[in-house]
Structures are given as C-alpha cells and as structure tokens.
KENUGU-108145 format. One record per residue (C-alpha): residue number from 1; residue in one letter; x, y, z. Coordinates in steps of 0.001 Angstrom, whole numbers, plus 524288, in hexadecimal, padded with zeros to 5 digits. Example, Ala and Ser with C-alpha at 12.3 -4.5 7.8 and 13.67 -1.06 7.14 Angstrom:
  num  residu     px     py     pz
    1       A  8300C  7EE6C  81E78
    2       S  83566  7FBDC  81BE4
END
This chain:
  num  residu     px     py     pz
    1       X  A705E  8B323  17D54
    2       X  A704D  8B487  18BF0
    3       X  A7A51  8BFBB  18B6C
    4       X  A73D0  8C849  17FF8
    5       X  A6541  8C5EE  1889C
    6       X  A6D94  8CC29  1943D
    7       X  A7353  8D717  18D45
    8       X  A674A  8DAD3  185D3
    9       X  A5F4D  8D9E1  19241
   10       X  A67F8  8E128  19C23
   11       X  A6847  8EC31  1904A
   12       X  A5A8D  8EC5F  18D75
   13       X  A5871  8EEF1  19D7C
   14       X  A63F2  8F821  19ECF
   15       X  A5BEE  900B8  1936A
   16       X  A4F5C  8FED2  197DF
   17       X  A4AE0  8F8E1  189D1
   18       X  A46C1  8EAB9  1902E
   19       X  A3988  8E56F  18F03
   20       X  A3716  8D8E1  19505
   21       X  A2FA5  8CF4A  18C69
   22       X  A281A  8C9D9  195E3
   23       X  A19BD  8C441  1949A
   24       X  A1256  8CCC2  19018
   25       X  A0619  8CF44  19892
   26       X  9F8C8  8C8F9  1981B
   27       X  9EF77  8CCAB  18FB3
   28       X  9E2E4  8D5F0  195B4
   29       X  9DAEF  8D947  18992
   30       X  9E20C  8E5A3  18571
   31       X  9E260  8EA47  19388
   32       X  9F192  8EECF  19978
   33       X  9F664  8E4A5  1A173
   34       X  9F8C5  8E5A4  1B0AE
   35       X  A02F1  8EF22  1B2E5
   36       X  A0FD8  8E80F  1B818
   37       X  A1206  8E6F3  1C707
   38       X  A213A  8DF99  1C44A
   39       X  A2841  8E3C0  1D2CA
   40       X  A341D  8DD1E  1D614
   41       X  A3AD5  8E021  1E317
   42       X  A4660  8E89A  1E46A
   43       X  A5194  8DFC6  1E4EC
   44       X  A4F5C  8DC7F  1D8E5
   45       X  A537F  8E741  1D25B
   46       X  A5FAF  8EEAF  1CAD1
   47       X  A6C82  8EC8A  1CFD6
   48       X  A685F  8DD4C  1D648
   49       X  A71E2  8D34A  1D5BF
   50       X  A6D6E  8C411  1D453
   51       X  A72CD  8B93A  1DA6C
   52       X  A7AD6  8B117  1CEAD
   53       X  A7A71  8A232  1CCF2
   54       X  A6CA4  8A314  1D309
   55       X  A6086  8A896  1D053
   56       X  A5BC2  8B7DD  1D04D
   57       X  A4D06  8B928  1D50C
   58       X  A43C6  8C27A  1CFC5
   59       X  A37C0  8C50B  1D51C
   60       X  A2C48  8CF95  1D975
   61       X  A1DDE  8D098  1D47E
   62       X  A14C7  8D5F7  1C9E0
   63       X  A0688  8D38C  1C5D6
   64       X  A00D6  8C734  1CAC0
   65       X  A02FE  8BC07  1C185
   66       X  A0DB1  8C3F2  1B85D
   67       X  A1727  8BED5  1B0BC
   68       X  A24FA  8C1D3  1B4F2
   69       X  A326B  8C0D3  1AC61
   70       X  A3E4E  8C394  1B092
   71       X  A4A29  8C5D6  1A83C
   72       X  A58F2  8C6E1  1AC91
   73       X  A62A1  8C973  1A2B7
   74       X  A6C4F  8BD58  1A7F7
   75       X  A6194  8B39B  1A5C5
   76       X  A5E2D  8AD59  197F6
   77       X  A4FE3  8AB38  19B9A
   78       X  A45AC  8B3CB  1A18A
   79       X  A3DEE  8AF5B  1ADFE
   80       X  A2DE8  8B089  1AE2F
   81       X  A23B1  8AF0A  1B6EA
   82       X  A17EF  8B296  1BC40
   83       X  A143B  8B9AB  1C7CC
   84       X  A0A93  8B2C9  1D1D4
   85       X  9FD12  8B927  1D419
   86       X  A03D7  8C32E  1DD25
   87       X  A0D63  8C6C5  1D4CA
   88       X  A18A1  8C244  1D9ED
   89       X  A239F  8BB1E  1D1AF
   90       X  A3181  8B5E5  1D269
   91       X  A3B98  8B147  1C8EB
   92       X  A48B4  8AB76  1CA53
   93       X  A5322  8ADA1  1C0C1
   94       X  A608D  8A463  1BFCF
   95       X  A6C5B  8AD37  1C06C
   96       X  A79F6  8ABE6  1BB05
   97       X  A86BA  8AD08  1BFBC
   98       X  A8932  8B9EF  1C707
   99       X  A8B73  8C61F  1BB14
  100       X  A8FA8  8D3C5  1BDFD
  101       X  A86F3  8D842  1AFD9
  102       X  A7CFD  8DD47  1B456
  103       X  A7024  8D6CD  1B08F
  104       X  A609C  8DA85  1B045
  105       X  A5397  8D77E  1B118
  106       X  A46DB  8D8A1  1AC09
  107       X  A3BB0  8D3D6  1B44D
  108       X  A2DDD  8D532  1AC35
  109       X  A1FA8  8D245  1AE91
  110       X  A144E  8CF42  1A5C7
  111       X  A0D6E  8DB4D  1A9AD
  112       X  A18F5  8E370  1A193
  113       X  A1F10  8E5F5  1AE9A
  114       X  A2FA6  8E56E  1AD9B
  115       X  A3A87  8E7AA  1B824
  116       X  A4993  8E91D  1B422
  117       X  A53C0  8E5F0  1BD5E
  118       X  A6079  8EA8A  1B80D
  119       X  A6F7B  8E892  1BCEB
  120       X  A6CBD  8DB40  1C289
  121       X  A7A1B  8D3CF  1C745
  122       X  A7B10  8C5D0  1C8FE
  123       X  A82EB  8C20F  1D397
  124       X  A82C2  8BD71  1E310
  125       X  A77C3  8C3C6  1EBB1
  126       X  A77DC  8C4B1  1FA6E
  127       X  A6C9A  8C886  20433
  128       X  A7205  8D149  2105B
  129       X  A699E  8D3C1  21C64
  130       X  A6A4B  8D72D  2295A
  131       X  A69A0  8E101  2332C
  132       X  A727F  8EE37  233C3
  133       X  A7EB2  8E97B  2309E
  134       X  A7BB6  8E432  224FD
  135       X  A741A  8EFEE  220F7
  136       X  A7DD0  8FA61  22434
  137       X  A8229  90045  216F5
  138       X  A8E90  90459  21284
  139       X  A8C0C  91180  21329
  140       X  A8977  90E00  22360
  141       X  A7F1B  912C3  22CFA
  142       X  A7A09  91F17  230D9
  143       X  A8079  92B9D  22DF2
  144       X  A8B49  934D6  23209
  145       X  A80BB  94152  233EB
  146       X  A7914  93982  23B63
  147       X  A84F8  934AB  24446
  148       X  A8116  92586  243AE
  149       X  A8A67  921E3  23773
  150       X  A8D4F  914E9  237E8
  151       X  A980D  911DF  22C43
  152       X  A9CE8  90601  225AE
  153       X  AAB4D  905EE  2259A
  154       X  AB1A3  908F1  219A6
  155       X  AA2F2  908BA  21093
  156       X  AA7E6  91356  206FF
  157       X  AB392  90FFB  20413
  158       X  AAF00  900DD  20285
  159       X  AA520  905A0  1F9C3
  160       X  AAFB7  90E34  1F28E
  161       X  AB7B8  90406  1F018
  162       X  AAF78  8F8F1  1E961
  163       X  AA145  90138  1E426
  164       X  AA68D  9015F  1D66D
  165       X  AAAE5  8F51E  1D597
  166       X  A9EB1  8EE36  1D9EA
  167       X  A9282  8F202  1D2BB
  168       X  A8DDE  8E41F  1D49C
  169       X  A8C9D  8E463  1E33B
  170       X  A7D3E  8E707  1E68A
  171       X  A7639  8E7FE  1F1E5
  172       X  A6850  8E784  1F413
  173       X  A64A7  8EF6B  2000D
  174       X  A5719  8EBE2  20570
  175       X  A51A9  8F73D  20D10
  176       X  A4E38  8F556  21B4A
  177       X  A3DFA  8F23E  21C7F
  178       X  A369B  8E814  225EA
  179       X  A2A86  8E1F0  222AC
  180       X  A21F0  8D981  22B2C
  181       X  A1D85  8D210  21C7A
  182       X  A2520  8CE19  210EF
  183       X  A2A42  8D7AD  206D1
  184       X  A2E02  8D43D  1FA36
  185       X  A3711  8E0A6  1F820
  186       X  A3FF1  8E8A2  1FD9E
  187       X  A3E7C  8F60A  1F612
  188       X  A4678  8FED2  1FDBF
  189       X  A5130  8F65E  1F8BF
  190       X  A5C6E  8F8F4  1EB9E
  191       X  A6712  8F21E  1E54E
  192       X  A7646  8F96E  1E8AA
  193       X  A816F  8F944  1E1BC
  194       X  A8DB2  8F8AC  1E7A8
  195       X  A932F  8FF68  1DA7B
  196       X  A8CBA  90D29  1E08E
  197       X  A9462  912BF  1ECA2
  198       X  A87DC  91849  1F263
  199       X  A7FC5  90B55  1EFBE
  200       X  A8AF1  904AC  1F6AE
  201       X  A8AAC  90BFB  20301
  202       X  A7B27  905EF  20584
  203       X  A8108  8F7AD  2045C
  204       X  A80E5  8F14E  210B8
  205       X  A8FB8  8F1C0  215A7
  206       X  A8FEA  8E2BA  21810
  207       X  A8A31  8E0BA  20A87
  208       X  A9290  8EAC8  205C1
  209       X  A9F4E  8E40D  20A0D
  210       X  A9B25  8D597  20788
  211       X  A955F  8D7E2  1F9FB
  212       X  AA202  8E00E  1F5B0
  213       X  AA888  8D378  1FB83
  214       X  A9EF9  8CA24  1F5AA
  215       X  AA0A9  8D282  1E6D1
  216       X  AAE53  8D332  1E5FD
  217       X  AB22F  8C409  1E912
  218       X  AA67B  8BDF6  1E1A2
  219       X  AA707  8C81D  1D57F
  220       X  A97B0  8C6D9  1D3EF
  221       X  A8D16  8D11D  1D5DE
  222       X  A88E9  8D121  1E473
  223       X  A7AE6  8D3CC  1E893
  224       X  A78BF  8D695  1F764
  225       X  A69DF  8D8F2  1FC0D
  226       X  A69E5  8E013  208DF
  227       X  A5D9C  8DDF5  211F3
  228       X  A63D5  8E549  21F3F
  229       X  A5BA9  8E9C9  22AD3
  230       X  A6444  8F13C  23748
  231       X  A5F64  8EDF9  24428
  232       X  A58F8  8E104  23FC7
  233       X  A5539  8D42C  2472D
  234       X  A57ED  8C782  23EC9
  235       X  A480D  8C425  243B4
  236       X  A43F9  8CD0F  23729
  237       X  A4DDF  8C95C  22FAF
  238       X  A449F  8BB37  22CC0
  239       X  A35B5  8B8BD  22C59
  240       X  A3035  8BA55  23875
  241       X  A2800  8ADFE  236A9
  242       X  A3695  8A5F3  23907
  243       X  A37AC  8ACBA  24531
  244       X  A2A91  8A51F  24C57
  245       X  A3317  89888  24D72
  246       X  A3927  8A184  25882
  247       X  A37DF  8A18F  265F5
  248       X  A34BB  8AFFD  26956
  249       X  A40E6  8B27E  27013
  250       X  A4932  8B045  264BF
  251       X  A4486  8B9DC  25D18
  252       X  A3D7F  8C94E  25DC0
  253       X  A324F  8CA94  257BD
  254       X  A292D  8D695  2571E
  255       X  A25EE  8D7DA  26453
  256       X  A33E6  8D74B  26833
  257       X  A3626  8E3EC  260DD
  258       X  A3374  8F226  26184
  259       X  A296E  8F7AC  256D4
  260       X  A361F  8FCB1  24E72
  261       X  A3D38  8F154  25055
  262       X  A3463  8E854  24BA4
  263       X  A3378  8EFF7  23D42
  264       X  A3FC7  8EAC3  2394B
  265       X  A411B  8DEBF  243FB
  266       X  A3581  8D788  246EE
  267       X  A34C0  8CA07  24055
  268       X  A3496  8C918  2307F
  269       X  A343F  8D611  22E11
  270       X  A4318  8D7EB  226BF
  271       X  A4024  8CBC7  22088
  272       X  A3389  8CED2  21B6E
  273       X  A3924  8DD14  215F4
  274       X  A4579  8D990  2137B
  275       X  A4A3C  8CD58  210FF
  276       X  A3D66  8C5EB  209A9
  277       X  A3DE5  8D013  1FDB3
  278       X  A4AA5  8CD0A  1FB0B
  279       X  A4AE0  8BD67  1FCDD
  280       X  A476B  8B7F0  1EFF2
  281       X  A54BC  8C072  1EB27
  282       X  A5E57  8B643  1E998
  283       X  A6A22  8B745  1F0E2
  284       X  A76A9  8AEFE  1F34C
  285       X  A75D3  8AFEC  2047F
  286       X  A7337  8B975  20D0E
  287       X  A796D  8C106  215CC
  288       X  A7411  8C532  224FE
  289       X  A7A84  8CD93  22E54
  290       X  A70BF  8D073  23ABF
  291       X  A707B  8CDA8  2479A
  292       X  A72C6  8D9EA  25000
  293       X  A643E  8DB01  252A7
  294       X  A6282  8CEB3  258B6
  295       X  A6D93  8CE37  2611D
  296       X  A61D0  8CECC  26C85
  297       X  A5FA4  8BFC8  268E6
  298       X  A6C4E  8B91D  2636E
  299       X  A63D3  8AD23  26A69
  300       X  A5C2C  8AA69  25EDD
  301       X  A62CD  8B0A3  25285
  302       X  A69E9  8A834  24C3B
  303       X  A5DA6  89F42  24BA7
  304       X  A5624  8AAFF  24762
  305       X  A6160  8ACA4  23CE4
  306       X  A5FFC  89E85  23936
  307       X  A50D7  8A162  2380D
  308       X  A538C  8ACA1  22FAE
  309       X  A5B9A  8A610  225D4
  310       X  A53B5  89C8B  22444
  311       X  A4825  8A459  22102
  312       X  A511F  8AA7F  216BE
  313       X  A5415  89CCF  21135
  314       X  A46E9  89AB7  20FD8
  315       X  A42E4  8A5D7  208D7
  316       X  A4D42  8A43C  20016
  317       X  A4A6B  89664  1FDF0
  318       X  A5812  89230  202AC
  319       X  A5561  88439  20731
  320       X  A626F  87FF1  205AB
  321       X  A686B  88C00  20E6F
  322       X  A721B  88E74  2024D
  323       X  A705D  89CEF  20517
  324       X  A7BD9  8A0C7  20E02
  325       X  A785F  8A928  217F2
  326       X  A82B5  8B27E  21ED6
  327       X  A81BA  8BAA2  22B4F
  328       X  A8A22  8C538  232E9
  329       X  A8C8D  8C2CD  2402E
  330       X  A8C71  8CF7A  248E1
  331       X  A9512  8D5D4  24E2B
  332       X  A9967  8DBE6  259C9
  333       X  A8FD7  8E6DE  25EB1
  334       X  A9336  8F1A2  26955
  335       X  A8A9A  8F64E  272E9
  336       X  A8896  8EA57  27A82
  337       X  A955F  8E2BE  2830A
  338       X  A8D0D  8D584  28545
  339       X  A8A9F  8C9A2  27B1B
  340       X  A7D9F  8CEB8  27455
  341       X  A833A  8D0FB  26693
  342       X  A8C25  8C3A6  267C6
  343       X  A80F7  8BB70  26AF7
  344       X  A7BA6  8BFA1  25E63
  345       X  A877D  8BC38  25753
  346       X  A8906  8AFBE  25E0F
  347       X  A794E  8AC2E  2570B
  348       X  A7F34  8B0FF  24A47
  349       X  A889E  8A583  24C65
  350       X  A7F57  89D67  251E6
  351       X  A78C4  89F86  24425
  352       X  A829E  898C5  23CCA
  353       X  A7DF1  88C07  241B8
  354       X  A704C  88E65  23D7E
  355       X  A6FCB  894C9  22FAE
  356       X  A7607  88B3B  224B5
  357       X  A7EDD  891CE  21B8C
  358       X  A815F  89DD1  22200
  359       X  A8D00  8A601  226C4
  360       X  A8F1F  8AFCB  23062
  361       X  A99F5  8BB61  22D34
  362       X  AA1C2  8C041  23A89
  363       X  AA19E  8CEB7  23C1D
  364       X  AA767  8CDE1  24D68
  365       X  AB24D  8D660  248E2
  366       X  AAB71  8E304  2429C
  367       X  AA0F8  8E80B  24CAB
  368       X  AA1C9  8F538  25078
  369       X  A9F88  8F883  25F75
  370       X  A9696  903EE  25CA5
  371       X  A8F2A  9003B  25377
  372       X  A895F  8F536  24DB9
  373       X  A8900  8F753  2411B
  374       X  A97D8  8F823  23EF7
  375       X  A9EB6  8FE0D  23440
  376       X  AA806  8F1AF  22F46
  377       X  A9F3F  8EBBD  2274B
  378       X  AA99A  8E720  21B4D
  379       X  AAEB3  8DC2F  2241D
  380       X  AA01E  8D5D8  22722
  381       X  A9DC8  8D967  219AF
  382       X  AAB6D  8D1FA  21310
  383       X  AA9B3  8C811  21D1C
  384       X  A9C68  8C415  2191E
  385       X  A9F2F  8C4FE  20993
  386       X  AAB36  8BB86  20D32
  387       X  AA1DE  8B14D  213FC
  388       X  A99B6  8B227  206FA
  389       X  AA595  8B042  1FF0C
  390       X  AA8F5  8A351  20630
  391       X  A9DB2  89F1C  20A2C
  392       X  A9436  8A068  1FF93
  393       X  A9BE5  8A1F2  1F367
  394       X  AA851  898C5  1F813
  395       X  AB45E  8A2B2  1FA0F
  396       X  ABB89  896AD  20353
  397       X  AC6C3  8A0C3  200C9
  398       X  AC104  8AB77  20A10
  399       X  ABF2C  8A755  21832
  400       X  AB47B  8AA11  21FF4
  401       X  AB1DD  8A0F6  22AE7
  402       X  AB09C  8A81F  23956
  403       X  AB8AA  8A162  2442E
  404       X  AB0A0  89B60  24C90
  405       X  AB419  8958D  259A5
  406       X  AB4C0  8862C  25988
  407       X  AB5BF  88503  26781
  408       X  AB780  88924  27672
  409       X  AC0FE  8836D  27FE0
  410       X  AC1CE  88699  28DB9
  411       X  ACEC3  88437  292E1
  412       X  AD16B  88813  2A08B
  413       X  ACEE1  89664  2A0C1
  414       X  AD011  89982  291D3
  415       X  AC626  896BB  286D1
  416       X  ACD72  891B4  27882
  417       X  AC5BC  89554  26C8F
  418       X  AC77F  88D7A  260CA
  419       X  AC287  891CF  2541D
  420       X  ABC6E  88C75  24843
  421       X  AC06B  89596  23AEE
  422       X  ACC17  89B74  2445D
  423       X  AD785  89AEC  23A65
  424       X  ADF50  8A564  23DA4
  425       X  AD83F  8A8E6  24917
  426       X  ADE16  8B7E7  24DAC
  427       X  ADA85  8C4DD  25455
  428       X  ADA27  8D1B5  24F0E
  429       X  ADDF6  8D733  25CED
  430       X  AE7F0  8D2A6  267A1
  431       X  ADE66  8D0FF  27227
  432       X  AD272  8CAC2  26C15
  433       X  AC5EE  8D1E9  27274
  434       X  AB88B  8CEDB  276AE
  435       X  ABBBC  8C083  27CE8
  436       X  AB6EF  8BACF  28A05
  437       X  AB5B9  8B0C6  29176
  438       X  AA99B  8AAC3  29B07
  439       X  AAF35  8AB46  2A878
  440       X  AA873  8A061  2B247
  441       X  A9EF0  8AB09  2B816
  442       X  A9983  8AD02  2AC77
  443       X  AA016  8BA92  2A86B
  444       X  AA81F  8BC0C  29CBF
  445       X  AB5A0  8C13A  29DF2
  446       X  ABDF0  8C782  29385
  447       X  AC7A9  8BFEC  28CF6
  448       X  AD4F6  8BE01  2865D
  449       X  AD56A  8B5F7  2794A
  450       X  AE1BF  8B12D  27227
  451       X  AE096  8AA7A  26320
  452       X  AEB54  8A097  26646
  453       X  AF3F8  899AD  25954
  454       X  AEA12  88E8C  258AD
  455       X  ADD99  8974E  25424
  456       X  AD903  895E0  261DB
  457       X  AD366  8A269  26BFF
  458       X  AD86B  89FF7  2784B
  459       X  ACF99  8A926  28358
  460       X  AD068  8ABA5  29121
  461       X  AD00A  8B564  29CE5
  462       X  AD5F5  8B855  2A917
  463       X  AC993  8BA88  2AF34
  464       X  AC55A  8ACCA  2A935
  465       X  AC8CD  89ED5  2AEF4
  466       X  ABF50  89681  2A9AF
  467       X  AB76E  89BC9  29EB0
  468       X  AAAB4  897FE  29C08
  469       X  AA976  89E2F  28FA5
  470       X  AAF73  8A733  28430
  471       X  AAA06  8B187  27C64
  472       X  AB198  8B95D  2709C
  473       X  AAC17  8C54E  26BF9
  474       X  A9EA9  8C06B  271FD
  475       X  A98BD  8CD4B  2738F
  476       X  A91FA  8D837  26DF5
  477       X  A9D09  8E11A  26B3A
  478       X  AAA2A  8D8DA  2651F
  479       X  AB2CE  8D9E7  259E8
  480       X  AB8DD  8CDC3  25709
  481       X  AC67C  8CF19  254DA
  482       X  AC993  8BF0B  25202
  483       X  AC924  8BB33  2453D
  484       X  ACD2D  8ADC1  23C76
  485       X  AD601  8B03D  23111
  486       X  ACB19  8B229  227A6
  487       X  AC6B4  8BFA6  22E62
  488       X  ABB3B  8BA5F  2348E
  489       X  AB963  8BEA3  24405
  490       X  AB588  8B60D  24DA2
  491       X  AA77F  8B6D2  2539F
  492       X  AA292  8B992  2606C
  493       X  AA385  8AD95  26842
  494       X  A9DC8  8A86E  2764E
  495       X  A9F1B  89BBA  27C36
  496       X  A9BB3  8971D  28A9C
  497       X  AA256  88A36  29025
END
C-alpha cells in the first residue's frame, strides 16, 4: 500500500496533476476565501536531502490560524496542523532508512494554497560554516584577468572524475548577508548537484572533498548546507547576547571595529542572517573551520568557541550534546615570523577540553606561505570526512587520532618528547624544520630533532645548555613535516620548564 501511495504520488507531482485534499476552507457566506500566503524558506526546496533514521522538519507560514498538511511520498500518513495567530507553523515528519529514489512533497494550506518539493533524497545531512577557507569553491578565488586567481589544486579534474557518478551529493550554499535581528530565510541561497560539472565548481572545496569522501564509503545521499563568511570573527558567528558573560577584553564588539567591519563582524550578526534560518533543518553534526580572524585574541577563543557551541546546542535542542561537532585547526600563515597564528592554534587545542563531543582535524602540513587561503584543500577535506567516518558513524578500521605529545623531559641540555597516538612516528624530510629550544636568557635558538626507535623526539642545540623550553612548528609560518602512521601531522607545540 505504502509503495503504490509513493509511486502514484511522486507521478502525480512529476506531471503536475496533484491536488492536495486538504481541508477545505471555512465557510464566508458565498464570499472567496483569503487568498493563500503558504511561504516556506528556501532550503526546503527541490533537490534537498533529509537526514534518514530521524526526522525531516517542515516549516514556514501562511494566514493566521490556517490549517497546514504536509504530505511526503515515504510516509503512510499525512501530518496537519494549524498555524498560530501569526501564521507561523512547523511539522516534523519520521524518516526511513537513507533511499537514493527520489521522493516528494506536497505541503497545502486551507486557504487552497500548495507547494511541491520534488527530488527529495533521504540520507545523512551536514551543516558547514566558517570563514574563507571553508567558503572557497572549487572553481577557486578571483580570476586570471584580474591577476588575483587563487586555484584549488586539481578542482577540474576532481570534478571530472566523480560528477556523473554522484547525482546524490547536494549542497546547500547560503549566500553571504548580516543582520543585526533574526531572519528566518536565507533567499540568496539553492540546492547543487554534484551530478552537474558547473554546479560542482560552486561547492565549497572542503565540502567538496569530504562529501565525495563521505558518499562513496557510506553509499547514502549526502546533504551539506554551507553557511561561509571570509574574513569573519567567531564573535558573530553566536548571539551576541552570549557574549555579555565576557569581560570586554575577551572579545570585539562594535566599537572595536571600523564601520565596514562591523557589517559582517560585530556581535550576532552571522548568526542572526545566517545560521538561525537554517537551524530547525535537521542535521547529523556540524562542521566549523574559522579562526584566522581572531588570531588578535587566541586569549579568549576557545572559551568563545565553547560559548558558541553551546548556543548551537541550544537552539537545536541538543541537551544531551549527541550532536558531534568538528573543527579545522589552522594552518600555517606567511607574512608574519613570530607566534601570532600558533597561539591561535594552541586555543583551538585548548578547545578540545571544553566542547564535549567534538574533534578537531590537523591541517600543519598544507599552508601555503603566500597566501592564506591555500590551494590543497582535498587533504583537509579527506581528512575531515575520515574523522566522520570513525568518529560518528564507527569506521574503527580508519585511523584518525593526531599524535599528541604525552610529555617533556629535560635532561641535561636536550629536551625528550614522548608522544601519545605516535605509532610509527616519522619525518617526511631528513632534517625536521621549524624546532627550537628556550635558551636561559630567554631567547629561543634553532634546533636539531631526531625521532629515535622508541617513538621518542630527541631535541637540542649547540647554542643550548640548559633549555628552558621547546617549541615545534610554534609559529606563524610552519609546515609540519612529522606525522604518525595514520597520515595525521603533528601540531604546533610550546612548552616552558
């Protein structure tokens, strides 16, 4: 019964013959009723993909006190209800097991109004945001004419190679706006499909990469929603209202920021515009990758990350913190030979401690000198789908875990660093770069490391007799070049005796 319900309702939609049934309106003596006002926001459109095993949320407004139904093709009953006395209404509709057939549906109103939404997948949905490197597309920045190209390595041929193959790969790109009040849309905003070469090039390249990764090992439909915003502080990334149990300092606020800064940086404002139309979606976890905007005040982000998340918890209504939430660590920048960007990273870390059920993804070993947004973005991109793959959906056979150093010792005039996740602990070069060591005066002198047989880093200096304290990679420029046997670099790492 089920099946023939599906097949006559995705065919009646695909013709355009399908009426919805719903109530019909009230009576007013003869007179025509109130002409429908049924709006739904635009993610919930053609071409969506629902999260399976969960439920798919439909919602928007019509004429004060309406009635709504709501019909998909891969449920056996249809959902009613009635809008309040502004209009606004919400359903929530259980969803099967993920299904590359596509499904549809019909969304009516007592007022004769009726919305179609038609090549619907069910399968696992992920929300992407961020600053620019999330948001750079495949097809990269800038132009050639205009001298300022900035490419993704290897985008067309990527896109060549798989397009075809995955027509159930969406993304949902939210368009860049700021808003100092709540918006319940994002209209400049559209469903891709991976399955189109020139829809694939506006993908966001880590989104790209991870979803391709995230497709082809879990053989579902994959939904990514992209809310991305270059040159972004995390402060507007989160109502600004979270930000007053802050002590000044900690934080910029309006009047710490130019007139054009503060359209798409002062407090709330991304939130508001970007992130609030799209929260009642339901999604499997999220994933962030920002941070290059507040590298001024590493102090206080990764309790403003903490914050953050937990504002998205809330809206969300995800007491429990079962929604994993995964982050990008930075990587090294150019332009600058002191510790600004590694401070940063080392609060990214810090972060770890703070936010339950979250994961940060290594990228030390893929910065590019001149320019931050660098052009490697398949590595970030696999590297984060394979934290998803272990982490949230149980792949124990993919490995994922970051060395970590498990502790310092000071012996004479070397420093021994042991590691935690070190199996197979090696270099990529002979001479491993960017290591130092704290010489008693205070200044740091460069250093000479060796990975000896036992997974230890042995480090030390001619110009050093008694160190005081060790740094790898631990500033703004570095590409790591030491890496476990599961591919994953080691972080930028400080520590003073």
């Amino acid at each position: 019964m089920k099946a023939l319900k599906t097949l006559l309702l995705t065919t009646l939609v695909l013709f355009g013959t399908y009426a919805c049934s719903g109530p019909d309106p009230e009576p007013g003596g003869g007179k025509e009723p109130t002409p429908s006002r049924l709006w739904m926001p635009v993610f919930l459109s053609d071409g969506m993909v629902v999260q399976q095993n969960a439920t798919a949320a439909f919602w928007g407004t019509t004429n004060p006190n309406a009635t709504v139904t709501v019909e998909a093709s891969w449920a056996e009953e249809e959902v009613t209800t009635k809008a309040n006395a502004g209009g606004e209404w919400k359903v929530e509709i259980p969803t099967p097991a993920a299904t590359f057939e596509p499904q549809c549906v019909v969304i009516s109103d007592s007022h004769y109004g009726v919305k179609q939404i038609e090549d619907v997948l069910i399968g696992e949905v992920w929300h992407f945001a961020g600053q620019s490197n999330m948001e750079m597309p495949m097809k990269g920045n800038g132009s050639e004419a205009a001298g300022n190209y900035q490419p993704v390595t290897g985008a067309f041929e990527e896109i060549a190679n798989c397009y075809s193959e995955l027509s159930h790969f969406r993304y949902f790109k939210v368009g860049r706006q700021s808003s100092k009040t709540p918006l319940k849309d994002a209209p400049n905003g559209k469903w891709w499909r991976v399955s189109n070469s020139l829809e694939a090039l506006e993908y966001s390249a880590i989104a790209f990469f991870c979803g391709r990764k995230l497709a082809t090992e879990l053989n579902v439909p994959i939904g990514i929603i992209g809310t991305c915003y270059g040159g972004t502080r995390i402060e507007a990334w989160m109502p600004a209202s979270r930000l007053n149990a802050f002590d000044p300092d900690d934080y910029k606020g309006v009047s710490d920021l130019t007139e054009d800064a503060a359209v798409k940086n002062a407090p709330g404002v991304l939130y508001n515009a970007m992130i609030n139309p799209v929260m009642p979606y339901v999604v499997r976890g999220w994933a962030w990758y920002q941070g290059e905007s507040n590298r001024d005040t590493p102090h206080s982000y990764a309790r403003l990350q903490q914050a953050m998340v937990d504002e998205w918890r809330k809206a969300k209504g995800d007491t429990k913190v079962q929604m994993p939430f995964y982050y990008m660590q930075i990587s090294g920048i150019g332009g600058r030979s002191d510790e600004y960007g590694a401070n940063l990273i080392q609060a990214q870390w810090d972060a770890l401690k703070l936010v339950p059920n979250s994961y940060i993804i290594t990228t030390s070993d893929v910065g590019d000198e001149d320019c931050i947004h660098y052009p490697n973005k398949k590595v970030p991109g696999e590297r984060l789908a394979n934290s998803i793959l272990h982490n949230t959906y149980g792949r124990d056979d993919i490995k994922v875990a970051p060395p970590q150093v498990r502790s310092v010792s000071y012996n004479g005039s070397k420093v021994v660093l042991s590691f935690v996740n070190g199996e197979g602990l090696h270099s990529t070069q002979a001479s491993i770069p960017y290591v130092q060591l704290l010489d008693s005066s205070g200044k740091l002198q460069t250093a000479t490391a060796t990975i000896k047989s036992d997974g230890t880093m042995e480090i030390s200096s001619s110009k050093v007799t008694n160190p005081q304290g060790v740094r790898y990679c631990y500033i703004s420029w570095h590409v790591s070049t030491v890496f476990n046997s599961a591919g994953i670099p080691l972080a930028p790492y400080k520590h003073n005796k």
